[in-house]
N, C-alpha and C positions, 0 to 999 in steps of 0.2 A: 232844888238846892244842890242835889250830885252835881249837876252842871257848872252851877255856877262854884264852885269847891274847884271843881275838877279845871275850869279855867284861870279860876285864882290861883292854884297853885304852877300850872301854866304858867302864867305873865311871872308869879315869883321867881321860878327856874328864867325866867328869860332876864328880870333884872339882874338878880344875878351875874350872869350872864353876860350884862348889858353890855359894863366898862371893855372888856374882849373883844365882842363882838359889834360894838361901836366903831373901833378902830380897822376891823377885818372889813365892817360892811362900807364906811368912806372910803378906804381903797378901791370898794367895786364900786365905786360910782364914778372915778375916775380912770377905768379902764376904757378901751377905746370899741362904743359900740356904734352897732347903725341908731342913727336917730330914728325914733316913731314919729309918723308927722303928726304936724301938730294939728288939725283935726280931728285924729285919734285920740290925742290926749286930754285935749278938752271933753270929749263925748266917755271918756272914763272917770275924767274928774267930775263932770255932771253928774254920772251916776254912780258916784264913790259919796257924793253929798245927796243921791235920792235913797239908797241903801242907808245913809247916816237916819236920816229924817225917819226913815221905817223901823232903824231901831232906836226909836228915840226915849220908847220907857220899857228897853229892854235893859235890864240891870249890869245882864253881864258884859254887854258892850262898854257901858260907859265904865266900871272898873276897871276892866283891860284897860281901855283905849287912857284913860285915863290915869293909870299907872304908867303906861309909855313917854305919855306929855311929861306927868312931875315928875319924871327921872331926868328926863331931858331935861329940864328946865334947871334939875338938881345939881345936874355937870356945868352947868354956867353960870351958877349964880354961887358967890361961896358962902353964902350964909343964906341958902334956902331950907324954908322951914323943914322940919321932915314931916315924909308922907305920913298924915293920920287920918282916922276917917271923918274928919271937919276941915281938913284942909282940902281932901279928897273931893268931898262933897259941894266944898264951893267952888274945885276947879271944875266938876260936872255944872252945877247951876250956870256959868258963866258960858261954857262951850254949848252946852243946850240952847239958854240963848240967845248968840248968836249964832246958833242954826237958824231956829225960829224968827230971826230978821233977814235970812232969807224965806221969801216968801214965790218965789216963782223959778221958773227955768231959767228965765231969762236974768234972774239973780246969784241962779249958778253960775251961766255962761259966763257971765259979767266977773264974778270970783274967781273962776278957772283963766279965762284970759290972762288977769290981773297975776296970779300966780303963773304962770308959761311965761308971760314975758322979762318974771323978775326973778327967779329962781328956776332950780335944777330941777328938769324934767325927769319923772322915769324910765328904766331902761325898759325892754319887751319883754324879758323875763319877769320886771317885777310886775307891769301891767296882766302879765298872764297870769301869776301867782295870787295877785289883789281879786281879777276879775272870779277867778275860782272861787277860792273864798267868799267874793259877797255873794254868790249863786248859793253857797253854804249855809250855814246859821251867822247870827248878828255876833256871837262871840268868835267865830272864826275868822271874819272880817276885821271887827274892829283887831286881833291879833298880825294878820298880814297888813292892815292898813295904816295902824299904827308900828308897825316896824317901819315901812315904808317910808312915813313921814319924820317919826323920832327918832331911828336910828339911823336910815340910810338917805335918808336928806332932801327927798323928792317932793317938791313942794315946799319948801321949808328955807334951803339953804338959797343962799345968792347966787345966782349965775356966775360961774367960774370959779368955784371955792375948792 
């Protein structure tokens, strides 16, 4: 229970935070870096969704990760519901499965392609940042991996945005 305390109020400071640091973090993703090729970023995205699957009835992942998403979702929609924890909960049931309908590698692959060719790749800072973390704990990951996607747009946003 420390843990998961100690990361909920984490993700707190970070929505917080978010509006700030939303607009600081879309700036660096239009900063001019080297590209990571794109077989690198496939074989991160693979196991950014074999790491997802591992913490799949880990609590404090899906709170983070899932406090990331309904924020994000919260800045675009102007009448999204607020976060509670029955809205919470059906935004994890629904991400969960659709994990679980991936059922193979070759249904990541298949995912990850699909994302590289129609949205913004990450840069190698944050591929190194993500990778550390999911070496870490499941609530460390879903924290770097969901900024990566909800706030800094890596996988998310459209190519050239």
């Amino acid at each position: 229970m420390k843990k998961i305390g100690f990361a909920i109020l984490v993700v707190s400071f970070a929505v917080v935070a978010m509006p700030l640091s939303i607009r600081w973090a879309r700036g660096l993703l239009h900063r001019n870096v080297a590209e990571v090729p794109r077989e690198k970023v496939i074989d991160f995205c693979v196991k950014n969704f074999e790491k997802e699957k591992e913490c799949l009835h880990d609590d404090a992942f899906w709170q983070i990760f899932s406090t990331f998403y309904l924020t994000a979702v919260g800045e675009h929609l102007k009448d999204a519901p607020p976060i509670d924890e029955r809205y919470q909960a059906r935004a994890v049931g629904i991400m969960k499965n659709d994990l679980l309908k991936m059922r193979s590698n070759q249904d990541y692959q298949r995912m990850c392609e699909t994302m590289i060719n129609h949205s913004e790749a990450p840069d190698r800072q944050t591929l190194a940042r993500v990778e550390q973390a999911r070496r870490q704990s499941c609530a460390q990951f879903a924290n770097s991996f969901g900024q990566m996607i909800f706030i800094e747009g890596a996988f998310r946003n459209p190519k050239g945005t």
